[in-house]
C-alpha positions in Angstrom: -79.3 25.0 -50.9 -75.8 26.5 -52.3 -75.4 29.6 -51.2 -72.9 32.3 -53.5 -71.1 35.5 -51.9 -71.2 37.1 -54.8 -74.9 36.9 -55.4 -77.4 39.9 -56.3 -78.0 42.1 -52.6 -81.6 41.5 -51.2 -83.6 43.6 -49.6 -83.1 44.4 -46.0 -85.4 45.6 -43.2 -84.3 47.9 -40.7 -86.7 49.6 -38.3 -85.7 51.1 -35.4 -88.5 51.5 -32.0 -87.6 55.4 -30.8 -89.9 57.1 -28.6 -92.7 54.8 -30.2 -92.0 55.3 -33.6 -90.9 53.4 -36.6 -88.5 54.8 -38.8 -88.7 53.1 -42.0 -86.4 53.9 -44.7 -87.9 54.0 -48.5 -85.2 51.5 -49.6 -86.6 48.8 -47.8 -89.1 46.0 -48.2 -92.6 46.2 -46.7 -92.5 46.4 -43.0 -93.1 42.8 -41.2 -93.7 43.3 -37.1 -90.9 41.0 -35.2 -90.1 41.3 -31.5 -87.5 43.4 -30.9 -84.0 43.6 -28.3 -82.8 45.8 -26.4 -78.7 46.9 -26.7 -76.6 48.8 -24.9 -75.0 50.3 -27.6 -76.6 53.5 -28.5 -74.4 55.3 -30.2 -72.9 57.3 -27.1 -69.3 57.5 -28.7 -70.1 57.7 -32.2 -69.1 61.4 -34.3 -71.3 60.6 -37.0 -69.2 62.6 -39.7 -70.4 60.9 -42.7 -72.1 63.7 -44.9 -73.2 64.0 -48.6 -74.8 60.2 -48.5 -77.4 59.1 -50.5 -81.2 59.1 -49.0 -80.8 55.3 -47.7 -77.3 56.5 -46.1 -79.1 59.9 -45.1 -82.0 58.5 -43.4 -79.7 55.8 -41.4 -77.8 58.9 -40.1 -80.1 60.8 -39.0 -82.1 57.6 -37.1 -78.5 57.7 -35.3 -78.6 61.2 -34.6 -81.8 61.0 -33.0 -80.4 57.5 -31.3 -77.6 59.4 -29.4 -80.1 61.6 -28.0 -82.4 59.3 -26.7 -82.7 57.3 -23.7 -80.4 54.5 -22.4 -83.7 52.0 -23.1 -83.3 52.9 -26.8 -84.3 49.5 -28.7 -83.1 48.9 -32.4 -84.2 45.8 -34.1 -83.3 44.5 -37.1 -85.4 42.2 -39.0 -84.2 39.6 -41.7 -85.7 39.8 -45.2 -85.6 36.0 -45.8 -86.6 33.7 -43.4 -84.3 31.3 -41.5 -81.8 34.3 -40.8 -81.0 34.8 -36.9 -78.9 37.0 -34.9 -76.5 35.6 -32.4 -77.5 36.4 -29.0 -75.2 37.6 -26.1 -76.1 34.6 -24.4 -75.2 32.6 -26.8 -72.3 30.2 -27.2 -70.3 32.2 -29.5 -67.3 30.0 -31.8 -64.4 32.6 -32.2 -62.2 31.3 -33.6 -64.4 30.8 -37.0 -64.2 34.5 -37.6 -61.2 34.6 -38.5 -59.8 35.0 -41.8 -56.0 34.5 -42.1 -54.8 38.0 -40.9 -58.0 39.7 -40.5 -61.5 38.9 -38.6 -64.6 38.5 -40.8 -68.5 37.6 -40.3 -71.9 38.4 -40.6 -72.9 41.7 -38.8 -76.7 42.6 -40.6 -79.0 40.1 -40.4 -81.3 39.8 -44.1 -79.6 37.4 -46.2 -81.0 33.6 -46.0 -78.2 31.6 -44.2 -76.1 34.1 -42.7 -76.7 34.7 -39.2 -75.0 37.1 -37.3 -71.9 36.2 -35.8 -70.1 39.7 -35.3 -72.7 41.1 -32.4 -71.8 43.9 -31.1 -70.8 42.0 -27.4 -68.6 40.1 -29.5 -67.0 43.0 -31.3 -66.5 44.3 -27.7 -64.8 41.2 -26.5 -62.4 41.3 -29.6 -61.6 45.0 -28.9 -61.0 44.5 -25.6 -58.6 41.3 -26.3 -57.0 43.3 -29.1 -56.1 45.9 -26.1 -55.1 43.2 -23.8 -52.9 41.4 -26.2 -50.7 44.8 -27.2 -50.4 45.3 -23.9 -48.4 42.3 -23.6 -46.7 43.5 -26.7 -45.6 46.4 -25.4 -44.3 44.3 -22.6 -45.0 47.6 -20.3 -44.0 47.0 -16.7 -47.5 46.7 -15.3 -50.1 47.8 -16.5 -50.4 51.5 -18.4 -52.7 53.3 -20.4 -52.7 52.8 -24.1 -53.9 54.9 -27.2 -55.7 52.7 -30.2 -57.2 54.7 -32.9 -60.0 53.4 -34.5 -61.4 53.8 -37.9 -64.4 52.6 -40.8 -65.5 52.3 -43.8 -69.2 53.2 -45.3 -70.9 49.6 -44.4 -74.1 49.9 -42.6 -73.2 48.3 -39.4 -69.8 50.5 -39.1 -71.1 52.9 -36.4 -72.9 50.1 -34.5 -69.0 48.3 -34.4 -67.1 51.5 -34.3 -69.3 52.1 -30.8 -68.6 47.9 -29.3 -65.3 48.4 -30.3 -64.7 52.3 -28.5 -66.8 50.6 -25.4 -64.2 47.4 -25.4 -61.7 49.6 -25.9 -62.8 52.2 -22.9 -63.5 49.6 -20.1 -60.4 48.4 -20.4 -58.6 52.0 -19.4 -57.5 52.7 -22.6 -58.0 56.0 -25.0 -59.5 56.1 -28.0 -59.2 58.0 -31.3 -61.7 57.7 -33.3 -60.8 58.6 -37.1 -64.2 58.5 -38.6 -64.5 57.2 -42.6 -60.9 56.2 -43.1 -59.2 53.9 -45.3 -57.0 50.6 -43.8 -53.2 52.1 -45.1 -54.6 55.7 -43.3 -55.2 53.3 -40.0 -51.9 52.2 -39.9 -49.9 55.2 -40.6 -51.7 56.1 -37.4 -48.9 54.1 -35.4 -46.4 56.0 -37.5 -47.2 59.8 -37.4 -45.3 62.4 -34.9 -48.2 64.7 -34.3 -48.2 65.8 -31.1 -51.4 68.0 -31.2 -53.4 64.7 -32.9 -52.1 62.5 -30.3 -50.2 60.6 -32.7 -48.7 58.4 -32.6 -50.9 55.9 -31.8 -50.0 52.5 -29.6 -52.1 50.4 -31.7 -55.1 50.6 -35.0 -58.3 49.2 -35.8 -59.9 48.8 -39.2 -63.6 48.5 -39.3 -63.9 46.8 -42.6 -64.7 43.9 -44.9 -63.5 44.9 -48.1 -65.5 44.2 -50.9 -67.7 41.8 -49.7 -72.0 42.0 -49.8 -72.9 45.2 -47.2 -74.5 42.5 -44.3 -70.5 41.3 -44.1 -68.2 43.5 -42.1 -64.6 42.7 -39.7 -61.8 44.0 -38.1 -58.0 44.4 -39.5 -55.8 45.3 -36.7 -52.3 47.1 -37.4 -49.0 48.0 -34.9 -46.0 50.1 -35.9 -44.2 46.6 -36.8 -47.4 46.6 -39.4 -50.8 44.1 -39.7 -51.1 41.2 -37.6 -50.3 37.9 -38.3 -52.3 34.8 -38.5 -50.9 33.6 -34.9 -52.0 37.2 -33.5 -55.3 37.1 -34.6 -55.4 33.4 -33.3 -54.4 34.6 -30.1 -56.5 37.9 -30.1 -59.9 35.6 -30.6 -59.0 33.2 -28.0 -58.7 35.9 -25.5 -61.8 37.5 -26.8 -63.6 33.9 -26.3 -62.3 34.0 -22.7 -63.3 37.5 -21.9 -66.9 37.1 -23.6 -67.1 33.8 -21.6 -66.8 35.3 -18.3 -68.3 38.5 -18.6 -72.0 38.4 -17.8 -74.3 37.4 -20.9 -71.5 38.0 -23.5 -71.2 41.3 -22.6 -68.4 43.5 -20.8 -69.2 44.5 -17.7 -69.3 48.4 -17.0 -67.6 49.9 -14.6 -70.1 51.7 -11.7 -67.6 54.3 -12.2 -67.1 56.7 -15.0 -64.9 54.8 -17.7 -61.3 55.3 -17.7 -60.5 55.7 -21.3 -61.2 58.6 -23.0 -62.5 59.2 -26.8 -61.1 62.1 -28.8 -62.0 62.6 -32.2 -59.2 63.4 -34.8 -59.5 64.6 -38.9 -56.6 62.0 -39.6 -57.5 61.3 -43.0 -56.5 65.3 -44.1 -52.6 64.2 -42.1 -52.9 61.0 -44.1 -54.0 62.9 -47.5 -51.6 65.8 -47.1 -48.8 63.5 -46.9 -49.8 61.7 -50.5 -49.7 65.2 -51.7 -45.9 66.3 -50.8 -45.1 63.0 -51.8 -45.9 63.9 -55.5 -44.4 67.4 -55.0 -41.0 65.6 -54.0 -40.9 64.1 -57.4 -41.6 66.9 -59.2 -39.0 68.8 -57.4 -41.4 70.7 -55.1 -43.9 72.0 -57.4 -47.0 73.4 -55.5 -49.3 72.3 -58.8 -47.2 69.3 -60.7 -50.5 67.8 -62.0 -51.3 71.7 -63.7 -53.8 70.9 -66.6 -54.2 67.0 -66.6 -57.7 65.6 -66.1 -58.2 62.6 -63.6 -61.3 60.9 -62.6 -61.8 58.5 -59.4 -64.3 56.3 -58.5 -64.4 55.7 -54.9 -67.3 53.1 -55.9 -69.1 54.6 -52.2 -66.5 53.3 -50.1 -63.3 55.6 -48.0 -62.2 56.6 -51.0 -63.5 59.4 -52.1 -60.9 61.8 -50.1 -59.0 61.8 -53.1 -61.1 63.7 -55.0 -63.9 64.8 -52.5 -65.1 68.3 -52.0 -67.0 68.1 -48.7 -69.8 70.6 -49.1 -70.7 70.8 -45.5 -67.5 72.3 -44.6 -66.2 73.7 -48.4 -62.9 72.5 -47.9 -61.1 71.1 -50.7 -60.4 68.2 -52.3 -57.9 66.6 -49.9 -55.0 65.0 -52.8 -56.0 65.7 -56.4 -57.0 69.1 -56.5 -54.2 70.7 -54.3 -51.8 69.2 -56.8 -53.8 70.7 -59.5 -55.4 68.0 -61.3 -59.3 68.5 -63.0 -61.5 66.1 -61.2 -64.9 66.6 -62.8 -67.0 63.6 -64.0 -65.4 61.9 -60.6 -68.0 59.6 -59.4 -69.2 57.5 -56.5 -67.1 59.6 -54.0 -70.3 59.8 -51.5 -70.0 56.6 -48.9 -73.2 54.4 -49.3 -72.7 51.1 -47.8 -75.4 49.6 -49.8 -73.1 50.3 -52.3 -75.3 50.7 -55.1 -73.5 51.1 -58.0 -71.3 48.6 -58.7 -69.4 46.4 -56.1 -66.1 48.2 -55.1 -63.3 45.8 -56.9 -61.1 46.4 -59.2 -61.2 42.9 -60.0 -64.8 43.2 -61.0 -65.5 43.7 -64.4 -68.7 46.1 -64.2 -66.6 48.5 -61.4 -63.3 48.4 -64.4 -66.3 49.1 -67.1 -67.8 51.8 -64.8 -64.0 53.8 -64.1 -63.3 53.4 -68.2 -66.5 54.8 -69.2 -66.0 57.7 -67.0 -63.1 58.2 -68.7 -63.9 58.4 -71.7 -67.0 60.4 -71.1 -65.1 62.7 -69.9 -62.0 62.9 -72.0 -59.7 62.2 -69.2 -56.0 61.7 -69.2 -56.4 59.1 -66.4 -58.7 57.1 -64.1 -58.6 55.4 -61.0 -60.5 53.3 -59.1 -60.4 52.3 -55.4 -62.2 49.4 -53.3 -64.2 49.7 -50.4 -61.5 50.4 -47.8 -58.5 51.6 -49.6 -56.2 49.1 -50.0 -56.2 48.5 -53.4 -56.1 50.3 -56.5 -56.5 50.1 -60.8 -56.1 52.9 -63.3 -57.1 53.4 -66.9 -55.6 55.4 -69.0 -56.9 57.9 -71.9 -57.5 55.4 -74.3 -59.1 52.9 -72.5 -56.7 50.5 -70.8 -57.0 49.0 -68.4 -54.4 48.9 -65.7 -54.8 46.3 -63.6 -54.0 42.4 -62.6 -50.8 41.5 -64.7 -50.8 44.9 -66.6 -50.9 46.8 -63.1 -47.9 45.1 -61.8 -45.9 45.4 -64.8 -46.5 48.9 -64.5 -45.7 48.9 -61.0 -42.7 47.0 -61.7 -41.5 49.0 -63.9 -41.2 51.7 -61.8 -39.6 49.8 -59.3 -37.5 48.8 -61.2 -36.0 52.0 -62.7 -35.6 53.1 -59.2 -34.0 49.8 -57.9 -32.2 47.6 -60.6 -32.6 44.0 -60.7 -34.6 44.0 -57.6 -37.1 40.7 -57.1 -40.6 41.3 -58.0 -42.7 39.1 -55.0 -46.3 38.1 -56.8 -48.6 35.6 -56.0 -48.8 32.6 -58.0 -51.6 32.9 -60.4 -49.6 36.1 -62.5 -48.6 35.0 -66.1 -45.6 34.1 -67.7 -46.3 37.0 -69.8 -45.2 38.5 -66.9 -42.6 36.9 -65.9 -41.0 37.5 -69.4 -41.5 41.1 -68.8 -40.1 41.4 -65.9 -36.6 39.3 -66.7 -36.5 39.5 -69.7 -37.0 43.7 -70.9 -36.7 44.8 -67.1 -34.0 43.0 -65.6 -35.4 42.1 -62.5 -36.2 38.7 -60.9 -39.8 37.5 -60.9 -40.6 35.5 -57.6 -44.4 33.8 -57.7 -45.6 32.8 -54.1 -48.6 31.9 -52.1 -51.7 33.7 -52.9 -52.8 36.0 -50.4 -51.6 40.1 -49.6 -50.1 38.5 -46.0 -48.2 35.5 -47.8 -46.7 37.7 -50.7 -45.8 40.5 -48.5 -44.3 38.4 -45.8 -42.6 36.7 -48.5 -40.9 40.0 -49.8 -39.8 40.5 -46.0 -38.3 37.3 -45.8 -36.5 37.3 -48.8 -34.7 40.9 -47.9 -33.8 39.1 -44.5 -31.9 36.4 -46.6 -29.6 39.1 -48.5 -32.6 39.0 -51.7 -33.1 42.0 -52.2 -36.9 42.9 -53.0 -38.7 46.2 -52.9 -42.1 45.6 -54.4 -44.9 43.0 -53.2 -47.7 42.7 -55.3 -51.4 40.4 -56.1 -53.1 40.5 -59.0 -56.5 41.8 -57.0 -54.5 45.1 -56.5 -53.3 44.8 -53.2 -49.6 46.3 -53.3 -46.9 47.0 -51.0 -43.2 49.2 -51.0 -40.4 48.6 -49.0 -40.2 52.1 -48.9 -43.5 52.3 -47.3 -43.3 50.2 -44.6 -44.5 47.1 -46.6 -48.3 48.4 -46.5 -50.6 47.0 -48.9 -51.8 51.1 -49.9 -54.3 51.4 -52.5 -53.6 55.3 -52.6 -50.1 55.1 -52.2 -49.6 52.7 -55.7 -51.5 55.3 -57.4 -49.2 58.6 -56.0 -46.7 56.3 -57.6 -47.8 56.6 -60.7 -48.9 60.1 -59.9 -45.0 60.8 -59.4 -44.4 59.3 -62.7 -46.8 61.7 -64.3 -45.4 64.7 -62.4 -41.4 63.9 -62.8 -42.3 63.4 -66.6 -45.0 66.8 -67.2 -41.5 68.6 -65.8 -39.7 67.8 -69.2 -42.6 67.9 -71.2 -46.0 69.5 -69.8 -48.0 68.2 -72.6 -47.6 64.5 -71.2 -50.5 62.3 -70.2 -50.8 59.1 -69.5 -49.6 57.5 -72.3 -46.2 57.7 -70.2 -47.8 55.0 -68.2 -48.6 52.9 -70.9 -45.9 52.7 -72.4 -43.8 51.2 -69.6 -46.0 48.3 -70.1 -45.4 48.3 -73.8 -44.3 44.7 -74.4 -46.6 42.8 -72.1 -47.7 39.7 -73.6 -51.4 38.8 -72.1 -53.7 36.0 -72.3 -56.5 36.6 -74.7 -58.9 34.7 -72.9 -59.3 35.0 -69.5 -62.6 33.4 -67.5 -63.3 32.7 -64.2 -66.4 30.4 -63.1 -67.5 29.7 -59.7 -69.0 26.4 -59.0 -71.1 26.1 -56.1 -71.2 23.1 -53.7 -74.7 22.0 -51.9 -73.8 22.2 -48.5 -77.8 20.5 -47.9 -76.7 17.3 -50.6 -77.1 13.8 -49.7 -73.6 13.4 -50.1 -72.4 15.7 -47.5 -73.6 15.1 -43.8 -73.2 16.3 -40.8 -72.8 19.5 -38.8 -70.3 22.2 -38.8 -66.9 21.2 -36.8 -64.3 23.5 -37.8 -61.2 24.5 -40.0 -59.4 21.7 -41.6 -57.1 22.2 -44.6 -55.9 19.6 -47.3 -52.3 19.6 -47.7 -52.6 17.7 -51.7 -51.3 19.1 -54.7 -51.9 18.3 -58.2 -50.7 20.2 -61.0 -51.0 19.1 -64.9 -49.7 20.3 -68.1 -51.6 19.4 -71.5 -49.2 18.7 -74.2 -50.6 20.3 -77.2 -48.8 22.8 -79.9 -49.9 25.7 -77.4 -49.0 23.9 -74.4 -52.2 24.5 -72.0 -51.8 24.0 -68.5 -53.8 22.4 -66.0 -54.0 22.7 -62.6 -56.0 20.7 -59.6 -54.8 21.4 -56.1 -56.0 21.4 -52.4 -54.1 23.1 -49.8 -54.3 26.2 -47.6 -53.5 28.5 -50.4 -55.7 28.9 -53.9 -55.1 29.9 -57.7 -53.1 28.4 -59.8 -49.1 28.2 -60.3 -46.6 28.3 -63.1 -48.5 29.6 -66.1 -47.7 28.4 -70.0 -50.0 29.9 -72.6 -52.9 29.2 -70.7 -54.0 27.7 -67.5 -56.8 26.4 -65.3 -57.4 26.3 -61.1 -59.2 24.6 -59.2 -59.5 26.5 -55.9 -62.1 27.0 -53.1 -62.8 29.4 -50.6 -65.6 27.4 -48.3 -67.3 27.4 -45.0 -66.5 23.4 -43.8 -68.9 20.7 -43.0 -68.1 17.7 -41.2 -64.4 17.4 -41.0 -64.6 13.5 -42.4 -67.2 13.8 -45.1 -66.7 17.3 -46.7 -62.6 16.6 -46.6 -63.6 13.4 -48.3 -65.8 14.7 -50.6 -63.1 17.0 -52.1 -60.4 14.6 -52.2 -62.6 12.4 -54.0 -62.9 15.0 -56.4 -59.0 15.8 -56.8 -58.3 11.8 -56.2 -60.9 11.3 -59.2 -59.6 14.1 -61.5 -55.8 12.8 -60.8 -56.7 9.2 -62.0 -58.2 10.2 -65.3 -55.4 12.8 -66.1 -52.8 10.1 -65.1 -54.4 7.8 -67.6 -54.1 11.0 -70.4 -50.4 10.7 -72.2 -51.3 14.5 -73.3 -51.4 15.5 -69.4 -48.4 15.4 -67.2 -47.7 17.0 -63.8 -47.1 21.0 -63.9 -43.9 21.8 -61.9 -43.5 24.0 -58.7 -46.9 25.6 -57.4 -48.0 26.7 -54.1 -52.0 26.6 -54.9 -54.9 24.3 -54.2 -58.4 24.2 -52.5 -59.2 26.3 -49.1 -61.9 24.8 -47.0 -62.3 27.7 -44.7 -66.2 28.1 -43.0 -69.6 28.5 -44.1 -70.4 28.7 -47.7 -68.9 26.2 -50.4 -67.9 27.3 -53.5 -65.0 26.2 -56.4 -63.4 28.5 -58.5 -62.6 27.4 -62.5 -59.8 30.0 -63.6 -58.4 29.5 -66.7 -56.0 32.1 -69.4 -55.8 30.8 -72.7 -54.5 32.1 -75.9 -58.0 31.3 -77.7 -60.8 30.7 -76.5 -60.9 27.0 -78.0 -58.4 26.4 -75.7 -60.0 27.6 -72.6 -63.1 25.3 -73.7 -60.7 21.8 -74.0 -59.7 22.8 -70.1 -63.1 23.4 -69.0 -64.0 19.9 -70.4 -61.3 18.4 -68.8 -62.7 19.6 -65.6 -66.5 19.2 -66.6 -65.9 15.8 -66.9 -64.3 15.2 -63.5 -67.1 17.5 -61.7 -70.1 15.8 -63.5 -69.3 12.3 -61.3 -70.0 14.7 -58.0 -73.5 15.4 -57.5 -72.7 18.3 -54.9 -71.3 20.2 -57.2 -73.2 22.6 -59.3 -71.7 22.6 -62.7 -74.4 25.0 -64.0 -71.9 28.2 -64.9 -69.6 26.4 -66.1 -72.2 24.1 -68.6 -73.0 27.4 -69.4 -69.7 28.9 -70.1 -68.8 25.5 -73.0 -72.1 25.8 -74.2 -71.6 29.4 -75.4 
């Protein structure tokens, strides 16, 4: 059966066995009796600071309240809505290294969705933590051993205070303090091992993130950060491996406690009002210290129930104030979503995704606001809209960005990944006068890239995807969600100072000139990982190191593009442009990698028999076999949407000799 990540949320069952009682929450599906297991996780170091959620969020709290004061024999279960699910034991042979996911670590952590087991167990998130302490250690190359302080952050999943609690134990055993930030965003994380603040015990030695972005609420991970920044590939690599080592000889998966009290100690710490209050003088600087720059104009955010909502949020528990936009003096009603539900129930928290842009613009206009802006789940990336309803993100959003950049650094390189337009590109040389350089897809690749290129005497100050993960030079190369949008905050403020009647038609206007795609569609085609023409059993990562990249030869000069490799999108753009890219859990190293070089192998023999297709030049894209789940990506811009259609046909006809693949969506899409 194919199974799609981006498929409707089903219903989840979480009961929880306290002093023989079931707390059942109203959200969830009728109750159905499984045996439960014990942990040894209940909640001792958790400060459950959440407040304002909604009732699913509220009743989960308070179950935890009541967990922290119960007895060490406290039993949670939690029972899968669809049968077939499982939860990794602590017994149980656990395969690190498949939770990785380039720079970051990623799995399963609630059980309820059919074919998703649990792989990030609270034993294991223990293990990582305490590898993750082990490892810095080393980096620190400290003569002998000594005493480190990691802070430790979430974001508003479901299973955040079970991990936030394995990774403070992990963390503790080892001798090592802990911060513990609370709801924070990924940027506030690292800026953790960058803040003098004595009195907050910053800064910190080393950060975790608790978080997995945007993806479906049973998903969760762990992004680690230094003061040199995130961590690499290779350091995750080597984080998991020592995690796998520990887990392996601790008894049942699990770190063994110390019969003595444990050495590390937890402190909690309000950094995200330190984090906040420095986006806030940050906008002041630009408006040459003025205590209100943003006097009159009328922003909305939608925090979409993620970290987010600090921007705008006013905490009622405590009445403080909202933490960035109100202190500068900006209107903030008809803000929504600020409240942290990690059920996320109104819309998925992307600004990628079209029904989270459609719920921002709305807002806006419902409200008769100069500006919007939207956040994901963790922070790291950003969109705007602007009074009139555009949209400000993808290509448009780094143009903007750019543009800025650009005024502030002249002819600086502009590092993007590789599936940007050559609208952009225009825009960028041409009116801008800056170099556009299109890499790898993938935050890591383009910032590293940027990085690289300023160690080679290029000069580069902005990195930047089209999924709105962004990062300055002059921030540390973070990828900061909030940050990009104090940037154009700045640009509101340094222009109100001339003209306090400004909004944010100031922004759009630097983007005045941008040629677009009018057709842009994206398709996923799923693969049956059950299909008679894959066998076998899960063996690992593999990667396919072909390329093929096509450009059809018509008056508008489409572009087609099949690749497999590590990376995926699609390269060098004309006036439109298709990719073929997948982000997949792998079967059997021979017969899945066969499958899908069949497929490419297939698709290059009929386009090489095509005199209107020839190869596409320079691109760094192609398909990602990665672990689990199977599913292709059709991505196509095109000036019509005729055009769009005579690429999807091109593929369709390629796909329809693979029985694996379900060509469903994108029947759907030429049959429109």
């Amino acid at each position: 059966m194919a199974v799609d990540l981006e498929e409707d949320l089903i219903d989840l069952e979480i009961c929880a066995a306290l002093s023989g009682k079931i707390i059942q929450n109203a959200f969830l599906a009728q109750h159905r009796p499984q045996a439960s297991h014990s942990t040894r996780y209940p909640s001792d170091f958790c400060a459950l600071n959440t407040r304002s959620l909604h009732s699913f969020q509220e009743c989960r709290l308070r179950l935890a309240e009541n967990m922290r004061k119960s007895e060490k024999s406290l039993t949670v279960t939690f029972i899968a809505a669809a049968q077939g699910s499982s939860v990794v034991s602590s017994s149980a042979k656990v395969d690190f290294l498949k939770l990785q996911n380039g720079s970051d670590i990623r799995g399963v952590a609630v059980a309820g969705v059919e074919g998703e087991p649990v792989n990030l167990t609270e034993p294991v998130t223990e293990a990582i933590a305490a590898a993750f302490a082990a490892w810095l250690l080393n980096k620190k190359k400290a003569d002998g051993w000594r005493r480190l302080r990691i802070s430790i952050g979430h974001d508003s999943r479901i299973s955040a205070h079970k991990l936030q609690n394995a990774v403070t134990l992990g963390i503790t055993t080892a001798g090592h303090d802990v911060l513990q930030f609370g709801l924070a965003s990924t940027p506030a994380m690292f800026n953790s091992t960058l803040t003098e603040d004595e009195i907050n015990h910053c800064p910190v030695d080393g950060a975790i993130m608790i978080t997995a972005s945007h993806l479906p609420y049973n998903r969760n991970g762990l992004k680690f950060f230094t003061s040199d920044g995130g961590l690499n590939k290779a350091d995750i690599k080597d984080i998991l491996e020592r995690a796998s080592r520990i887990y392996e000889d601790s008894s049942h998966g699990s770190i063994k406690e110390s019969e003595q009290t444990l050495k590390g100690e937890v402190t909690n710490v309000d950094y995200m009002s330190i984090y906040a209050s420095d986006l806030v003088k940050a906008v002041r600087k630009s408006a040459g210290n003025k205590e209100k720059p943003l006097e009159g104009l009328h922003i909305v955010v939608d925090a979409g129930n993620g970290a987010g909502g600090f921007f705008v949020f006013c905490d009622r528990y405590v009445k403080e104030q909202d933490k960035v936009l109100k202190p500068l003096g900006a209107i903030t009603t008809g803000s929504q979503f600020l409240e942290p539900d990690g059920m996320f129930p109104n819309h998925i928290p992307n600004p990628e995704d079209k029904t989270a842009m459609k719920a921002i613009t709305q807002a806006v206009g419902d409200n008769k606001a100069d500006l919007g802006i939207i956040f994901d789940t963790d922070v790291d990336r950003s969109a705007a809209v602007d009074s009139s309803g555009c949209e400000l993100n993808r290509n448009r959003l780094i143009a903007l960005m750019s543009a800025i950049v650009l005024e502030e650094h002249p002819g600086t390189t502009i590092v993007t990944d590789s599936v940007t337009s050559d609208g952009l590109t225009t825009f960028i040389e041409n009116k801008l006068g800056g170099k556009h350089h299109r890499f790898k897809r993938g935050y890591k690749n383009v910032i590293d890239e940027a990085i690289r290129l300023n160690t080679i005497g290029e000069e580069s100050h902005l990195a930047m995807e089209t999924s709105g993960h962004g990062a300055l030079k002059e921030n540390h190369w973070l990828d900061d969600g909030a940050y990009l949008m104090v940037k154009l905050l700045n640009k509101l403020a340094a222009a109100r100072i001339l003209n306090r009647n400004v909004g944010s038609k100031v922004l759009t206007d630097l983007v005045e000139g941008l040629e677009e795609a009018p057709v842009t569609v994206e398709i996923r085609l799923k693969i049956d990982q059950n299909h008679a023409d894959l066998k076998g059993g899960l063996l690992g990562w593999f990667s396919c190191q072909k390329r093929l990249s096509f450009c059809l030869s018509t008056p508008k000069r489409c572009c087609l593009e099949m690749k497999q490799d590590l990376i995926q999108g699609f390269s060098i753009i004309p006036a439109a442009c298709l990719s073929w890219a997948s982000q997949a859990l792998c079967m059997t190293t021979g017969s899945f990698r066969d499958y899908g070089e069949a497929v490419l192998k297939h698709l290059e023999n009929a386009i090489s028999r095509d005199e209107n297709l020839t190869k596409a030049p320079k691109n760094y894209e192609g398909l990602c076999f990665h672990v689990d789940v199977s599913c292709y990506t059709f991505n196509t811009q095109a000036p019509s949407k005729d055009d769009a259609i005579k690429l999807g046909l091109v593929v369709l006809t390629a796909a329809s000799e693979f029985p694996a693949l379900d060509i469903t969506a994108l029947n759907k899409f030429l049959q429109q």
